[in-house]
C-alpha positions as CSV (number, residue, x, y, z in Angstrom):
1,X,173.4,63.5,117.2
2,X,171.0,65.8,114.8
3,X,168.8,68.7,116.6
4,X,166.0,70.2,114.3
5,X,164.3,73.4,115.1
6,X,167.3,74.2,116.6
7,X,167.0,77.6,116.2
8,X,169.7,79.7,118.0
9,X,171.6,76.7,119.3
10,X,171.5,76.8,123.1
11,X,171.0,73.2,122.8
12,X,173.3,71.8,121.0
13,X,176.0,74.0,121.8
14,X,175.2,72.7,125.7
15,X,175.5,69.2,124.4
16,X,178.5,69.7,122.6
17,X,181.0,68.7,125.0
18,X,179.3,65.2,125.1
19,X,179.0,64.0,122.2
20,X,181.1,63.1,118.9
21,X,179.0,65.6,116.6
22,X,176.1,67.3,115.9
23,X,174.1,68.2,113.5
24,X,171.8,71.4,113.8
25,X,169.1,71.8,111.5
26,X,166.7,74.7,111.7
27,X,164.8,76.8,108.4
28,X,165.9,80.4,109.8
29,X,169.6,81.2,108.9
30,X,169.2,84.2,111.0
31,X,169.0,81.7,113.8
32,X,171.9,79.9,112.8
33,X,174.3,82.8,112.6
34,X,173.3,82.8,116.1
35,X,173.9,79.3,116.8
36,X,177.3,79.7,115.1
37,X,178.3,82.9,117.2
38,X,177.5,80.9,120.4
39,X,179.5,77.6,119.3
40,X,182.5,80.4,118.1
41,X,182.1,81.8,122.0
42,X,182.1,78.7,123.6
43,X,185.4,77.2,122.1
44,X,182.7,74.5,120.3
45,X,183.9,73.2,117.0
46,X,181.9,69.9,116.9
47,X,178.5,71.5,115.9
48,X,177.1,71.7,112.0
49,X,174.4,74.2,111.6
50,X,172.5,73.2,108.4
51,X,170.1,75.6,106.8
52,X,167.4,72.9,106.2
53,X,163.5,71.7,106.8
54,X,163.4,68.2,108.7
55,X,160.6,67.3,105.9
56,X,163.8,67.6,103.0
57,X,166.7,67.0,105.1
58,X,168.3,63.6,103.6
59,X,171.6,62.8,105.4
60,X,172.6,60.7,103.1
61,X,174.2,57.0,104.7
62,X,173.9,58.5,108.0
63,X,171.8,57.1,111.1
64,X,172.1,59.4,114.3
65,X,172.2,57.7,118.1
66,X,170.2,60.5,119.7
67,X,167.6,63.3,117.4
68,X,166.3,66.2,119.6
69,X,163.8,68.2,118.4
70,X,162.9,70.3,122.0
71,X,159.5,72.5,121.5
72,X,159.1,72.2,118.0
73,X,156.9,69.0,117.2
74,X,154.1,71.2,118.2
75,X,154.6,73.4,116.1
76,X,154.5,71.1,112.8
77,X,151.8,70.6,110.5
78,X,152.0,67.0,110.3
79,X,153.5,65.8,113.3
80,X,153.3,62.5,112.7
81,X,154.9,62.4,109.4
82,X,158.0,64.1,110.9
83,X,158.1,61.6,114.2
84,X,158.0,58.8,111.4
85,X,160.8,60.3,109.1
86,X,162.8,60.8,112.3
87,X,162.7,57.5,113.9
88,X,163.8,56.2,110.1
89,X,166.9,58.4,110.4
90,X,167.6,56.7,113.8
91,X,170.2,53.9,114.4
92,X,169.0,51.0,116.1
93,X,168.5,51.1,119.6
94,X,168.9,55.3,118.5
95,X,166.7,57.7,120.9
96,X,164.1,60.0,120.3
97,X,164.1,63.6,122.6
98,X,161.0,65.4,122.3
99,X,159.8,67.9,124.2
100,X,156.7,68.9,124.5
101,X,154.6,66.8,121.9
């Protein structure tokens, strides 16, 4: 699972439990050291939190099952360009999550 925007983690640290692995993407480290305090308080060691842009991330070989990206596309300057590079980086039959388009 990848989650960008993820900012201080609430998210993926909730879906944690559920899933294989995550990757957490956000461009604020300050929000990651918060992300990474609430996985170390939660016993959750399945979380990566990735100081990166969704625009340059480039997993390489890697295709994701789920990509949440919760109150965030709204905020984007090309929205559409990201929705495209995302649904590349999907597996197939992989979901989409938005929120709030």
């Amino acid at each position: 699972m990848l989650e960008f925007g993820c900012g201080t983690g609430t998210t993926s640290v909730a879906h944690a439990p559920f899933v294989n692995h995550i990757d957490a993407l956000d461009v604020a480290e300050n929000m990651l050291a918060f992300g990474r305090e609430k996985a170390t308080q939660a016993g959750v060691e399945n979380v990566s939190f990735i100081r990166a842009d969704i625009n340059s991330f480039d997993p390489p070989d890697k295709k994701y099952n789920v990509i949440m990206g919760h109150s965030i596309l709204h905020l984007l300057e090309d929205k559409q360009s990201v929705i495209s590079k995302v649904y590349s980086m999907l597996k197939p039959g992989g979901f989409l999550c938005p929120a709030r388009l």
